[in-house]
C-alpha positions, 0 to 999 in steps of 0.5 A, a space after each residue: 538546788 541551793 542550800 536551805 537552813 530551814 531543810 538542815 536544822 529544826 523539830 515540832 512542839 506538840 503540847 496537848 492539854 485536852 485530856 490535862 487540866 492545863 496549866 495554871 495561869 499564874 504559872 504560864 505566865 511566869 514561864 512566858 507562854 499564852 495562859 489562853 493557849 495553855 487551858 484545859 482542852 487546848 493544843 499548842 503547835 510551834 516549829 523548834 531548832 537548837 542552837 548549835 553555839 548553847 545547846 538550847 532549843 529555841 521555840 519558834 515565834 509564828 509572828 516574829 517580825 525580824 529576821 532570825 540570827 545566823 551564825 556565818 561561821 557553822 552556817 546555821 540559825 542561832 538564839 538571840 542570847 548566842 547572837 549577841 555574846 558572838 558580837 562581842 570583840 573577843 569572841 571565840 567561835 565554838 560550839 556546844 559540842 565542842 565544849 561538852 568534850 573539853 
């Protein structure tokens, strides 16, 4: 059976704003989400995965139209922020939890 990223590496978000007043459009909109998907009695549901590279967990995007960055090196799914910063000439390839322990 061949190796699956998706097998290896992810979570669930569950936002639940039934019994909430949700939050606040200006607020919503300055944090990025979907003011419509954030009212009151409303439900939000999105696949996640970490960056192995910042640390970071990255909300997956349903209607996102390119193809996810991969880092070849530790074979997993990385953000766009680490992906870019890994195209760099002097790049040194470490992960988050080797930086932790230094």
């Amino acid at each position: 059976m061949p190796f699956s990223r998706e097998l290896y590496q992810g979570g669930y978000l569950h936002l639940d704003h039934s019994s909430s007043p949700g939050l606040p459009e200006h607020f919503a909109r300055r944090n990025g989400y979907d003011p419509a998907l954030c009212r009151e009695g409303k439900t939000f549901e999105a696949d996640t995965y970490g960056c192995p590279h910042c640390g970071g967990v990255v909300i997956k995007n349903p209607l996102r139209q390119r193809p996810r960055e991969i880092c070849f090196k530790c074979n997993t799914f990385i953000c766009d922020t680490c992906a870019a910063v890994a195209r760099d000439p002097d790049y040194k390839h470490r992960l988050f939890v080797e930086l932790v322990e230094k």
